[in-house]
Backbone bond lengths (Angstrom), bond angles and torsions (degrees), N, CA, C in turn:
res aa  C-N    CA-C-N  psi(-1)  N-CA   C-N-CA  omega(-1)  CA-C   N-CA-C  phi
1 X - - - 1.426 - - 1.515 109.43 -
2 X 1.480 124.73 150.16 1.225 133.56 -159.06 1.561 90.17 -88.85
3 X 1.388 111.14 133.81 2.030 128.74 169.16 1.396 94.87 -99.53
4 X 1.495 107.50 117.40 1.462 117.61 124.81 1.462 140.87 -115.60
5 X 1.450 116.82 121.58 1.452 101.11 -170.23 1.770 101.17 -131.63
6 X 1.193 100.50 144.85 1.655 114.69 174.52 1.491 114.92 -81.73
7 X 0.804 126.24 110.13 1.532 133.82 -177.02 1.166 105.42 -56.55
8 X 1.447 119.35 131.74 1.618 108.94 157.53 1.626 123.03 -134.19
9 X 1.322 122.00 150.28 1.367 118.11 -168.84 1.474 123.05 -79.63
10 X 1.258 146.88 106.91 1.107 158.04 -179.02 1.529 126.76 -81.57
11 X 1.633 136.17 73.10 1.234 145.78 -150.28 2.305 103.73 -33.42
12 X 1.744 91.22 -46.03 1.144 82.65 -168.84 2.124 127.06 -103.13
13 X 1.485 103.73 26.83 1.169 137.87 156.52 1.643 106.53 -71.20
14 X 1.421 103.71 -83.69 1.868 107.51 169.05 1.405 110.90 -47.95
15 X 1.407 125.36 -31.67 2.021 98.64 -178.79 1.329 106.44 -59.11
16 X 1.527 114.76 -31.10 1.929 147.05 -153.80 1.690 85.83 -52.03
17 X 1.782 102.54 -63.40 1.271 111.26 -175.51 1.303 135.53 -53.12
18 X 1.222 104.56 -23.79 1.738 126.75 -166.42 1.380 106.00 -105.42
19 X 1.556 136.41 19.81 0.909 144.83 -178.12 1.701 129.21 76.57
20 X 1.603 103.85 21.86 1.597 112.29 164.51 1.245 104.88 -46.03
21 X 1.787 100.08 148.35 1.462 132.29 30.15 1.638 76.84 -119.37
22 X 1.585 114.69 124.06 1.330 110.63 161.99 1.558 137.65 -53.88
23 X 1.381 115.98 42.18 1.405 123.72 -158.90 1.515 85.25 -85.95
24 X 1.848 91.47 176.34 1.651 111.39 174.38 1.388 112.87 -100.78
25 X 1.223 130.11 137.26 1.551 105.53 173.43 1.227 133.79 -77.96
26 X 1.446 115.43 131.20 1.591 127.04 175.32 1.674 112.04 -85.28
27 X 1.755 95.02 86.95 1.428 99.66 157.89 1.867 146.80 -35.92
28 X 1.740 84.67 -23.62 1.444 99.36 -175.12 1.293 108.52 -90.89
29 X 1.559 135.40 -3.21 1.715 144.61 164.46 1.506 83.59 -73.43
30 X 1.315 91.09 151.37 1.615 101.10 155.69 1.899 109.00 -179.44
31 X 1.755 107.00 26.72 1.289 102.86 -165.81 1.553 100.76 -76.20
32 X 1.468 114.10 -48.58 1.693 114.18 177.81 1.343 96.40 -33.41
33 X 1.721 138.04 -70.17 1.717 122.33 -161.35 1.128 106.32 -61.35
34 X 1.306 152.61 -40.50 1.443 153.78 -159.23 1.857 91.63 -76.58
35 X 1.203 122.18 -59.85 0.908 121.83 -170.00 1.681 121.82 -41.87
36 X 1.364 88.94 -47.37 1.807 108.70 -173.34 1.724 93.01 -81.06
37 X 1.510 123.32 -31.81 1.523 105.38 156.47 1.123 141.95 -51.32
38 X 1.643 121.52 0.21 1.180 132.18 -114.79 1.321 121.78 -30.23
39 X 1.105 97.02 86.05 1.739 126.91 -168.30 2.605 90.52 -95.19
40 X 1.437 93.15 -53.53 1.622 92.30 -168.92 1.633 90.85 -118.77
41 X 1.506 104.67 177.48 1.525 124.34 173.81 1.498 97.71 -95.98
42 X 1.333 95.39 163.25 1.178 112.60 164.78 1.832 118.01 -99.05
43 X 1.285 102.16 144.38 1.337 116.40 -162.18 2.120 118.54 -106.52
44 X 1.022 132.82 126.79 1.350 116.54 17.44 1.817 116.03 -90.11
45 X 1.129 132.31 -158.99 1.302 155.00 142.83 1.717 84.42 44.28
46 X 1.431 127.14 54.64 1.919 115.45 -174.23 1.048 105.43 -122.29
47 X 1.436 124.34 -150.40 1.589 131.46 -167.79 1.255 107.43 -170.71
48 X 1.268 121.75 157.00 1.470 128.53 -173.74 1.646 96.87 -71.43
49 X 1.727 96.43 150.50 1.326 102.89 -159.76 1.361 106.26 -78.10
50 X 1.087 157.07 7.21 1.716 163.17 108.02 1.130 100.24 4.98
51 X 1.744 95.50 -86.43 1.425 121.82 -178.28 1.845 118.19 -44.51
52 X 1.065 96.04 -23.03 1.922 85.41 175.55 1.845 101.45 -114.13
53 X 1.224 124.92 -14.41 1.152 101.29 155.93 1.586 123.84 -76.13
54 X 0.712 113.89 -35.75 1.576 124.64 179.32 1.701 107.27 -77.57
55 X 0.821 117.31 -53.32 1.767 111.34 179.95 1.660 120.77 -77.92
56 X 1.557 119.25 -49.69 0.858 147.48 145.90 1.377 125.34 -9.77
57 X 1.722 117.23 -68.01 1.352 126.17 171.17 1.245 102.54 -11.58
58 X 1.583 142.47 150.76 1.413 147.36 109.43 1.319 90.95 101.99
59 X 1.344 131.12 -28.96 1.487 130.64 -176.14 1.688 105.38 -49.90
60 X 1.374 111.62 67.95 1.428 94.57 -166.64 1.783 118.95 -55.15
61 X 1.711 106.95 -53.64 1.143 98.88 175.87 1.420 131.99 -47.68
62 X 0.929 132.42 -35.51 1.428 137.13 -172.81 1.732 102.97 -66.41
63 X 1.180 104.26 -47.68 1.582 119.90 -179.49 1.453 108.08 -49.08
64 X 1.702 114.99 -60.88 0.779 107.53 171.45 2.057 131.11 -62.48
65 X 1.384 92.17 -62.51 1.472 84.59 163.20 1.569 134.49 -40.48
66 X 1.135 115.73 -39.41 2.000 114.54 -172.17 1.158 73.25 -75.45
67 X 1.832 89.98 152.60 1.633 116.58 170.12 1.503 96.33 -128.25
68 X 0.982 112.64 13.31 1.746 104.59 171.11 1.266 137.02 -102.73
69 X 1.376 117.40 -37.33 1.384 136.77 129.91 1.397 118.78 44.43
70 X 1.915 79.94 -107.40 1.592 113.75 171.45 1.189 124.12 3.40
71 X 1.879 99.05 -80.29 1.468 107.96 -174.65 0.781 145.15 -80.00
72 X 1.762 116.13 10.66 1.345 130.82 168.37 0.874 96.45 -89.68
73 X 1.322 134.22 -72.39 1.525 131.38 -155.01 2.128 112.42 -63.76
74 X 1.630 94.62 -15.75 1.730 95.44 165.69 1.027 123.76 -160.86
75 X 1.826 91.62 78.47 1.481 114.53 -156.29 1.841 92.21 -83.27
76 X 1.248 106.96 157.57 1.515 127.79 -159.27 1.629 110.27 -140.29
77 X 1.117 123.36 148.92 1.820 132.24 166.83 1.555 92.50 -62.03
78 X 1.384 146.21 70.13 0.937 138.75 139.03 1.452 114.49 -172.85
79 X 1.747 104.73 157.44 1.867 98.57 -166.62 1.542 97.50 -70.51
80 X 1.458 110.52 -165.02 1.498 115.77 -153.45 1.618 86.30 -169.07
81 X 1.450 118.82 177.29 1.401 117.78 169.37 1.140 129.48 -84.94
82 X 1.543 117.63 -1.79 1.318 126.71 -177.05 1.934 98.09 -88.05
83 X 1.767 111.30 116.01 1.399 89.67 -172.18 1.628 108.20 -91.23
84 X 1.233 104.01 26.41 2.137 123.02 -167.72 1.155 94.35 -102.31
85 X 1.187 110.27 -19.90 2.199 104.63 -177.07 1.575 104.51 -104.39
86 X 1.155 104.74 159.56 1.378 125.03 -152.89 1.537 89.69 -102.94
87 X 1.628 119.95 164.32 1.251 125.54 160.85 1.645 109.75 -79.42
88 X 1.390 142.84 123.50 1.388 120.59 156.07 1.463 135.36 -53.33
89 X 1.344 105.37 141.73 1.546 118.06 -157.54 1.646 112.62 -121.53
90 X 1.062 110.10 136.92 2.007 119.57 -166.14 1.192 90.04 -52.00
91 X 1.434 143.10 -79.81 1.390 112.61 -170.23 1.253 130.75 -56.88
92 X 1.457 128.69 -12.73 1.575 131.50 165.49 1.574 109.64 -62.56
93 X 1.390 139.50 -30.39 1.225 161.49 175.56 1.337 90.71 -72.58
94 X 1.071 144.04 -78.04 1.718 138.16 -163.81 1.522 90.02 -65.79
95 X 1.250 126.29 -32.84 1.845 93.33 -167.28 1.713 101.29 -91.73
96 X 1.276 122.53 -9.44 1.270 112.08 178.20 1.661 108.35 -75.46
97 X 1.239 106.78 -56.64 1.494 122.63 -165.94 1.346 97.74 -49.04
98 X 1.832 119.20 -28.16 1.217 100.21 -148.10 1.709 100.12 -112.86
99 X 1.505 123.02 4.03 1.292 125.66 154.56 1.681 116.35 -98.94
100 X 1.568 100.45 123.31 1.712 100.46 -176.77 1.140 109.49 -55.93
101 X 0.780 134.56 -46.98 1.951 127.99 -169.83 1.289 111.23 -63.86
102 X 1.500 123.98 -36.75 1.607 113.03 -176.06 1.479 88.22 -75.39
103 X 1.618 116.35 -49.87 1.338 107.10 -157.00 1.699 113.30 -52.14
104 X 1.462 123.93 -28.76 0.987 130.24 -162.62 1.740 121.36 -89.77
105 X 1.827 87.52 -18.63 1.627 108.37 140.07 1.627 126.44 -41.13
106 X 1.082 108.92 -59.66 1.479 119.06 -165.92 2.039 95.14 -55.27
107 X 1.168 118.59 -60.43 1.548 107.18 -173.51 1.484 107.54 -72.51
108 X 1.258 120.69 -26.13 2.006 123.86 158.96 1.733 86.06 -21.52
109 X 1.438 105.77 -54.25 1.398 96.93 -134.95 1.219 96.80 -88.67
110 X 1.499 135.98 -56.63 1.570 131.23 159.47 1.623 109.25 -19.11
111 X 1.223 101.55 -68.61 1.938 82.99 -173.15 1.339 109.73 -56.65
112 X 1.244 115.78 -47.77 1.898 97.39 -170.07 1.691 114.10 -63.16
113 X 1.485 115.87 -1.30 1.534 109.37 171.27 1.104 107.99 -90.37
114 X 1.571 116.55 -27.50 1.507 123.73 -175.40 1.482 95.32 -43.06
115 X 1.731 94.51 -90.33 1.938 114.30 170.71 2.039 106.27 -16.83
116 X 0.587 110.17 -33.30 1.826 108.82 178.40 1.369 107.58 -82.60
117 X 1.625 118.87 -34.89 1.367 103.50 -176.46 1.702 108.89 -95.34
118 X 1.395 118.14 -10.88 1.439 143.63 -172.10 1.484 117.79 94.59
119 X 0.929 144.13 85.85 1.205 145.68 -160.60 1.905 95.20 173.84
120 X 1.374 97.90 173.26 1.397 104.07 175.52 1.674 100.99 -170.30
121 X 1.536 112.80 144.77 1.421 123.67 164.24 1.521 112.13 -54.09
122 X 1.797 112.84 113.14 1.624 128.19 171.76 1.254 102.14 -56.57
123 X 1.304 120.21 -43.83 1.973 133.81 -130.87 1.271 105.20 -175.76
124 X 1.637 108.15 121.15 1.565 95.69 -161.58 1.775 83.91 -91.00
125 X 1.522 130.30 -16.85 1.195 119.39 171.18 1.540 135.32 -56.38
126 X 1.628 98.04 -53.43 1.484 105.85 150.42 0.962 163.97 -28.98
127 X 1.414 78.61 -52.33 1.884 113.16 -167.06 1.114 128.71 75.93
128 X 1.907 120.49 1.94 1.256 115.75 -155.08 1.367 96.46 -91.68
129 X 1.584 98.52 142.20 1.532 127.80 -165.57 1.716 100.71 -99.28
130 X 1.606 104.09 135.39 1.966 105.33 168.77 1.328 93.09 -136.24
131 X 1.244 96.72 173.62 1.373 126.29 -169.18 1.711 89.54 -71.95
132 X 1.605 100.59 152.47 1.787 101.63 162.30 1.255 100.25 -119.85
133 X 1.241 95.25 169.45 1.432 123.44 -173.57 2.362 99.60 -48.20
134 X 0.793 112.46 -42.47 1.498 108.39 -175.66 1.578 118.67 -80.86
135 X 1.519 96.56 1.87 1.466 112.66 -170.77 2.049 121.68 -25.71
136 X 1.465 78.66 -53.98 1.759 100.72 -171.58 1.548 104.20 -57.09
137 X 1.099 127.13 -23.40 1.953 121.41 -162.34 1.667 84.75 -101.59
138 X 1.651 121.37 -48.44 1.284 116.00 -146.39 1.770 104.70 -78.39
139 X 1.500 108.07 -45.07 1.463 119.99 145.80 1.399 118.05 -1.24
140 X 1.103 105.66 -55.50 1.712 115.06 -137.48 1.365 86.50 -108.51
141 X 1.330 140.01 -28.28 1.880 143.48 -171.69 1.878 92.14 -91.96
142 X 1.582 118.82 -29.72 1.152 125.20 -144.69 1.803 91.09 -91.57
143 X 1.382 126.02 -30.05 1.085 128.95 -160.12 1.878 104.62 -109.82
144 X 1.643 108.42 -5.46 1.333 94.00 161.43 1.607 104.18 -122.47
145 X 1.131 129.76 32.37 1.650 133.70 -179.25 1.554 99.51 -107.61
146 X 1.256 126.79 99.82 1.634 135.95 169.07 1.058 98.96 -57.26
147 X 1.434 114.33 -50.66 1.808 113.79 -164.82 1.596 119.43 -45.92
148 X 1.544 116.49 -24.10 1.237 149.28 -119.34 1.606 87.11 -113.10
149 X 1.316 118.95 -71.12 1.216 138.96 152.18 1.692 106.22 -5.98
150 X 1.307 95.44 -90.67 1.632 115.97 -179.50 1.491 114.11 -36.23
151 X 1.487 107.16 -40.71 1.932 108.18 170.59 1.043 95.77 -55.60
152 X 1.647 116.18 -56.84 1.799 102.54 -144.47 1.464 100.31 -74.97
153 X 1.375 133.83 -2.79 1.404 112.09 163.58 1.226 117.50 -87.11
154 X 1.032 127.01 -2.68 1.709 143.83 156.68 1.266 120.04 -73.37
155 X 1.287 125.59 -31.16 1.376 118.01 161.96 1.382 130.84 -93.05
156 X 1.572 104.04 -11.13 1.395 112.40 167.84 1.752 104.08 -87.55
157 X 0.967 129.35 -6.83 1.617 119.38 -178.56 1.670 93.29 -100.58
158 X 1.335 113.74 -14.25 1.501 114.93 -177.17 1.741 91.68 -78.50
159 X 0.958 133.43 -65.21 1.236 152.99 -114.99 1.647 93.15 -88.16
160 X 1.118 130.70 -19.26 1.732 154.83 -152.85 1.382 92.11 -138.91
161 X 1.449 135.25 -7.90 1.488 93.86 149.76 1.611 105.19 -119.16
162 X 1.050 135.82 -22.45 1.187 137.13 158.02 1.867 129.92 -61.65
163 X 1.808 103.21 16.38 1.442 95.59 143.78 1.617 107.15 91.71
164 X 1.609 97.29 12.28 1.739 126.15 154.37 1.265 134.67 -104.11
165 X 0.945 116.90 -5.82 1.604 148.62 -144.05 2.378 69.10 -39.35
166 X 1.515 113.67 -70.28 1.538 124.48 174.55 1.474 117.76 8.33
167 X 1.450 103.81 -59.56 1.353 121.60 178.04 1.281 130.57 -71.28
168 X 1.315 107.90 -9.14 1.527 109.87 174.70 1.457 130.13 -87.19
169 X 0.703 93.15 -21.69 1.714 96.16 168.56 1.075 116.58 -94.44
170 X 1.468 169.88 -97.96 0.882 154.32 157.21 1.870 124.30 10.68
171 X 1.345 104.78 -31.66 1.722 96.20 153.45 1.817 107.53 -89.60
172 X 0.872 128.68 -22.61 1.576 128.73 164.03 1.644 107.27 -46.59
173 X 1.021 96.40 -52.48 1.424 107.43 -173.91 1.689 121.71 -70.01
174 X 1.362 95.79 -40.84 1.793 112.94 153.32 1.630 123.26 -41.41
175 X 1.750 99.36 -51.69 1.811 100.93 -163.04 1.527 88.62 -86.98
176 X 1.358 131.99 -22.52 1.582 134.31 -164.43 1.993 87.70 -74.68
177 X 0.965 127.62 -68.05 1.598 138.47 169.34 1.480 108.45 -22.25
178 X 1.060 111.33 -80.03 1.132 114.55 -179.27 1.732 136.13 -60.91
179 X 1.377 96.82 -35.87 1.526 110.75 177.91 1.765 91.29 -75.45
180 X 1.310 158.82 -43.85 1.218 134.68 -150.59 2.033 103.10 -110.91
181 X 1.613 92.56 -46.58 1.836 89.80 175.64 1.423 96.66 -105.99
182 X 1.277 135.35 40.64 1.739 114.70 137.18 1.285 112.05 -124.33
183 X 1.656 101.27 -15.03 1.529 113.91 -158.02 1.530 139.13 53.18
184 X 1.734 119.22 -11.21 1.290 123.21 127.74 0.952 136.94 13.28
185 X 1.576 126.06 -67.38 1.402 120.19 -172.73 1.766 103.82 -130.25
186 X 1.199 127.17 48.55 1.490 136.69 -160.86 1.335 95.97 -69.20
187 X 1.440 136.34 -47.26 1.008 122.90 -158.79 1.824 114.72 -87.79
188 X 1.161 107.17 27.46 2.125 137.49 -168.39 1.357 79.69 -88.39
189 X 1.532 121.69 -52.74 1.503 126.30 -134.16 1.500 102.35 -59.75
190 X 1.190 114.64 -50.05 1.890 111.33 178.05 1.664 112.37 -30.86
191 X 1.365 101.16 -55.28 1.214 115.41 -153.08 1.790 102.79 -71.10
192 X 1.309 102.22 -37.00 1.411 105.65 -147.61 1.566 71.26 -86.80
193 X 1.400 161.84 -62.16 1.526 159.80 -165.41 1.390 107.83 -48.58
194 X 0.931 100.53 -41.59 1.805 122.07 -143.62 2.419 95.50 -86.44
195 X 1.432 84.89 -42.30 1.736 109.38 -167.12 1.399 126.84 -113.09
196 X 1.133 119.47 -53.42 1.362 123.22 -120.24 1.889 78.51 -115.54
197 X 1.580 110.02 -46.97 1.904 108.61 -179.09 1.175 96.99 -44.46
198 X 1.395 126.18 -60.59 1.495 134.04 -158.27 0.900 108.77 -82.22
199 X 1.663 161.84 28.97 1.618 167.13 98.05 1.518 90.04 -47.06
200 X 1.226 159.44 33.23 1.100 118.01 -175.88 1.720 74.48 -128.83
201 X 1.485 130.60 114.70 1.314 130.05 -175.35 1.488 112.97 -69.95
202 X 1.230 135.90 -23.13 1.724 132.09 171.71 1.616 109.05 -56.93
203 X 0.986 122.40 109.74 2.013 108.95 165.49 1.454 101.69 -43.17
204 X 1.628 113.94 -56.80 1.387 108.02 -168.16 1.564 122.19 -54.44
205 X 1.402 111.29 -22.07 1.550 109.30 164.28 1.421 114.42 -59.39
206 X 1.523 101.00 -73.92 1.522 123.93 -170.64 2.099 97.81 -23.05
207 X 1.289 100.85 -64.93 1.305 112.30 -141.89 1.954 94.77 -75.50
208 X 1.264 111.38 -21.22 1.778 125.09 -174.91 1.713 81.58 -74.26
209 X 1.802 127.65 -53.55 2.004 103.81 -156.42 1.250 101.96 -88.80
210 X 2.148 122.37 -1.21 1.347 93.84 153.47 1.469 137.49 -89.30
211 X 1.369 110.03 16.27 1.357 116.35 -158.04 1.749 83.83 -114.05
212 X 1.339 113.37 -13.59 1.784 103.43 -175.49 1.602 84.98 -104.58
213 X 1.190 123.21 0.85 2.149 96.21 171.22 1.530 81.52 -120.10
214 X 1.068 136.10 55.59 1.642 140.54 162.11 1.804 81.29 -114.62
215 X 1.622 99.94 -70.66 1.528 113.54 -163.78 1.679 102.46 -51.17
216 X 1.406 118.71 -39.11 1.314 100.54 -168.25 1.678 111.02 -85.35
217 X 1.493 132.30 12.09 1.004 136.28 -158.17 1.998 89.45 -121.60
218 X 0.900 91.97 -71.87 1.635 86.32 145.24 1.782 125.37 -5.88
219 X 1.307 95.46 -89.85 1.524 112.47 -173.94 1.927 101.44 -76.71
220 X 0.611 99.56 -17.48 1.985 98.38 161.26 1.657 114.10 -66.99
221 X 1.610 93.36 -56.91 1.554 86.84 -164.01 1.507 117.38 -70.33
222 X 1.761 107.28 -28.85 1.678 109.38 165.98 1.848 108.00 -69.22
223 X 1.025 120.74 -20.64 1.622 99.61 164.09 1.466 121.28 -81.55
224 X 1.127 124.22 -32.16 1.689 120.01 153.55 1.379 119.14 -71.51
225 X 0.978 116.34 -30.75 1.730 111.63 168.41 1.955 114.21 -59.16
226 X 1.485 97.28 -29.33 1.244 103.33 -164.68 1.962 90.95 -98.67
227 X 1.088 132.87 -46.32 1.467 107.78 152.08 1.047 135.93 -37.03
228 X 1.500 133.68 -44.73 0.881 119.93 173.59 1.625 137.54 -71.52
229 X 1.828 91.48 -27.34 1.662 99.89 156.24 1.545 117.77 -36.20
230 X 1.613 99.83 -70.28 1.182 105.15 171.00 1.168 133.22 -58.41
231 X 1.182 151.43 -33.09 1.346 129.18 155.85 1.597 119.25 -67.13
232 X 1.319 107.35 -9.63 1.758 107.16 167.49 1.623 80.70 -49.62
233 X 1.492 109.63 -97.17 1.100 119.52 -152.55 1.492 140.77 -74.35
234 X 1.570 109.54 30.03 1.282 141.65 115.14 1.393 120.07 -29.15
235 X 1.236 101.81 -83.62 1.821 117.90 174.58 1.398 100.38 -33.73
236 X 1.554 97.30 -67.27 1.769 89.09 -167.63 1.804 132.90 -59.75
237 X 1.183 95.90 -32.37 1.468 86.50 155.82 1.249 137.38 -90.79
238 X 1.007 104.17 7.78 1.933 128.28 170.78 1.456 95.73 -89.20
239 X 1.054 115.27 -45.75 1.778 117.63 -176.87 1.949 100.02 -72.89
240 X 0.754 118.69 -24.85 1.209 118.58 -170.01 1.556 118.01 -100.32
241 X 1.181 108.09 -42.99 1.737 114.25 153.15 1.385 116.61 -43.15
242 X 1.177 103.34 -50.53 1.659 102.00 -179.65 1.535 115.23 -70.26
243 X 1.287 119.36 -20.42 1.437 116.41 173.43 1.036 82.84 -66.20
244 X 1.286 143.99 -93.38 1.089 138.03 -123.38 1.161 128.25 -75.23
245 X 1.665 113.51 -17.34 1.517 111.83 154.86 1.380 111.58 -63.68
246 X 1.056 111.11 -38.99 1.765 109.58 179.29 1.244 107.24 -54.58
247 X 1.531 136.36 -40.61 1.229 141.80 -169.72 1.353 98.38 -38.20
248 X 1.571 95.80 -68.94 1.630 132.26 -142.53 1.896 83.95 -74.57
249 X 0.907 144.34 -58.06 1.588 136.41 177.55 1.644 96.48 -42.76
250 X 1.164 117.27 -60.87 1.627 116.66 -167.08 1.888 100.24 -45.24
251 X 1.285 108.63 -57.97 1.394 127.97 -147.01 1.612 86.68 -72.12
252 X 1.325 121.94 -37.70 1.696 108.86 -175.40 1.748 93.30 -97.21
253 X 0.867 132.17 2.23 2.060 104.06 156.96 1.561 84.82 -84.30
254 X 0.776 154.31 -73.07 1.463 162.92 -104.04 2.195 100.30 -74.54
255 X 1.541 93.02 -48.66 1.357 110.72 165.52 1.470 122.29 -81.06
256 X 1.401 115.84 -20.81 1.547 114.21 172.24 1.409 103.41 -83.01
257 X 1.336 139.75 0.29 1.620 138.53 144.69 1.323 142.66 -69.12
């Protein structure tokens, strides 16, 4: 189905870009690093982050149900609804980024949301995102769950300050694909227009996935334009066959007289 969407500007998307939330850092937070040490659990009703990457995986229900989760595993410079999670703090960002194992936590945790929404990391260099094998069920929970939405702009604002920023575009480019030439995930499109272009801090990104959902809106409307040619002219030789059997009935009573 053909996407059109009107862009609109959002004051606190662009601060996002410009290096929001201009806070100071509070040395005395420090649950996000402990956490990614998995030194503590996450709160409420959570588990050390081991324990939910490793057990967790595929557990769809649970995934879906906990609402607490989230913000540990993609904790962000801003509050959230969980009031047990901490805001992330500039030195929590230097000590994650800067130990491999937590750091290597942080995409633990991207792929196992991927796998929840159906999709999976191609290339962890890339970033390029494919469909997984469960695609079709998760698709289909993934494109009427709002709530769902709201993470993934939480893990993409996570994902850009914790030293992925790489990976974000290329799933932009995934839900933009799919929501207009598979139509799959159409109802992403708000979010991903509306949010998700404008988290992406490079201009040169931003301005490259609007010029590829220009191109893919583009190449939509000449494949329905070009269906519909074609079934015009379907009809017409369907309309025209039938004259001509009709002809040919007329033309043989005409001689059986």
């Amino acid at each position: 189905m053909m996407a059109s969407w009107k862009r609109t500007s959002l004051e606190d998307t662009f601060e996002y870009c410009k290096g929001y939330p201009k806070k100071k850092d509070d040395t005395t937070l420090d649950a996000n690093a402990r956490f990614y040490m998995n030194k503590i659990v996450c709160k409420p009703h959570g588990a050390l982050i081991e324990e939910i990457l490793k057990n967790w995986y595929g557990d769809y229900r649970r995934l879906e149900s906990h609402h607490g989760y989230i913000q540990w595993l993609f904790p962000i410079r801003e509050n959230g609804l969980n009031r047990d999670a901490q805001e992330l703090q500039l030195h929590e960002i230097e000590k994650i980024c800067g130990n491999k194992t937590a750091h290597a936590r942080v995409l633990r945790a991207y792929k196992m949301m991927l796998d929840f929404y159906g999709m999976k990391l191609g290339d962890d260099e890339s970033g390029k995102i494919e469909r997984a094998n469960n695609s079709k069920d998760r698709f289909q929970h993934l494109n009427k769950s709002s709530h769902n939405h709201l993470r993934i702009t939480r893990i993409l604002k996570c994902l850009g300050e914790l030293g992925y920023e790489h990976l974000k575009k290329p799933f932009i480019e995934f839900i933009l694909h799919e929501a207009i030439v598979e139509g799959t995930l159409s109802n992403l499109l708000r979010s991903c227009c509306n949010y998700w272009i404008d988290i992406l801090r490079k201009d040169d990104d931003r301005e490259a996935v609007w010029k590829y959902y220009g191109f893919l809106n583009e190449v939509q409307t000449k494949y329905i334009s070009d269906e519909m040619h074609e079934g015009s002219m379907k009809i017409q030789d369907k309309s025209m066959s039938e004259q001509k059997t009709e002809q040919k009935k007329v033309s043989a009573k005409t001689k059986a007289k």
